[in-house]
C-alpha positions as CSV (number, residue, x, y, z in Angstrom):
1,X,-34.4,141.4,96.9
2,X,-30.9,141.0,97.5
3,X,-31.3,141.8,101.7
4,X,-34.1,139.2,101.6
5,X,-31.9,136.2,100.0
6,X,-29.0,136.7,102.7
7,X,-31.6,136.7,105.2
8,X,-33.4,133.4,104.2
9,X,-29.4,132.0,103.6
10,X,-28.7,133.3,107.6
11,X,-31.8,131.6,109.1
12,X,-31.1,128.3,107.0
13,X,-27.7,128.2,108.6
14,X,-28.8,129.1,111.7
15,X,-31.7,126.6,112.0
16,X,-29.4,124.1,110.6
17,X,-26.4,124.7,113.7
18,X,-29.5,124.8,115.9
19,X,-30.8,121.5,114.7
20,X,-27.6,119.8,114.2
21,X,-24.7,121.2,114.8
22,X,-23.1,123.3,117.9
23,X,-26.3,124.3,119.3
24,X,-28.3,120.6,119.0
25,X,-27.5,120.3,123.0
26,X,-29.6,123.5,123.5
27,X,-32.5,122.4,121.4
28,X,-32.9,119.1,123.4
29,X,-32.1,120.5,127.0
30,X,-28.7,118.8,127.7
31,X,-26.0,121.0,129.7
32,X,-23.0,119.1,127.7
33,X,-22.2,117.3,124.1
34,X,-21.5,114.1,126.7
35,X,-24.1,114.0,129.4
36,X,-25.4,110.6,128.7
37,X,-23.2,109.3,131.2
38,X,-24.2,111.0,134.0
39,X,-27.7,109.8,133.9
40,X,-26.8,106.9,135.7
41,X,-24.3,108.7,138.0
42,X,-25.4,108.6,141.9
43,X,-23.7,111.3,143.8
44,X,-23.3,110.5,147.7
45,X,-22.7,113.5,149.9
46,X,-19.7,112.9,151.3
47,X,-20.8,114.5,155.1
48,X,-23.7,112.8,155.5
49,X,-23.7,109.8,153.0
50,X,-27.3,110.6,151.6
51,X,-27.9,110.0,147.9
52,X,-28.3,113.1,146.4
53,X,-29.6,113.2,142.3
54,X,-27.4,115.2,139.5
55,X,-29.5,118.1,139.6
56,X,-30.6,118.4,143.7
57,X,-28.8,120.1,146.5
58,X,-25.7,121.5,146.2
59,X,-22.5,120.7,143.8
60,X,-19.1,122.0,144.5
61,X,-15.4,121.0,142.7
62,X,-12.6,119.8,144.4
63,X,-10.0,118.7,143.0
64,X,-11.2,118.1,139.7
65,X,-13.7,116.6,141.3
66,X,-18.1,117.4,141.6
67,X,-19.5,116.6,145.2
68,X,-22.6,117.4,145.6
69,X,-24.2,117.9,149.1
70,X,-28.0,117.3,150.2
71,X,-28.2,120.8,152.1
72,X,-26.6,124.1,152.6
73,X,-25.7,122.8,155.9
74,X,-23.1,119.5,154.7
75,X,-21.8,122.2,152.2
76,X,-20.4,124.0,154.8
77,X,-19.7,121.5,157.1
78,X,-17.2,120.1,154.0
79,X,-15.9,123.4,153.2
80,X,-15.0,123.7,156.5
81,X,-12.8,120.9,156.3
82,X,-12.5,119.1,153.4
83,X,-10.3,116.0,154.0
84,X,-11.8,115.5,157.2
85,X,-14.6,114.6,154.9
86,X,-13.1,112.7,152.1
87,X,-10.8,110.0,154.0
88,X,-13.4,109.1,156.3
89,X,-15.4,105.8,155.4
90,X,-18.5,105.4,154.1
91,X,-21.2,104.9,157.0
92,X,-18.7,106.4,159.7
93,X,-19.8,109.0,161.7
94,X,-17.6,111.8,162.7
């Protein structure tokens, strides 16, 4: 009797962090405590200026910074050369 009460004591607590605490971001299928923002967020790849959504194509940080890229080919082209990329203006073609 003893082994059952800590058990149903655990799982309270447990279902309790899940439902609330630490783990309520898991429940409801958010990557962060603070993704709210990032809803309206519109990510232009820098190599091609295409509008790319938070979760399509391809991210990579740079200097503290997320690009993210439309295809596996503007990644590279931007790894390539990073700068090239990121003092150009928007629209130019290079």
């Amino acid at each position: 009797m003893d082994g059952l009460l800590s058990f149903l004591i655990f799982a309270g607590l447990f279902y309790y962090m899940m439902r609330y605490g630490c783990g309520a971001h898991m429940v409801h299928g958010h990557g962060s405590h603070d993704q709210s923002h990032e809803d309206n967020v519109k990510h232009i790849d820098p190599v091609c200026d295409m509008e790319v959504e938070v979760e399509q194509g391809y991210g990579k940080m740079y200097h503290d910074s997320l690009y993210r890229f439309c295809s596996r080919s503007c990644l590279d082209k931007f790894d390539a050369d990073p700068e090239h990329y990121l003092n150009k203006k928007r629209g130019e073609t290079l």
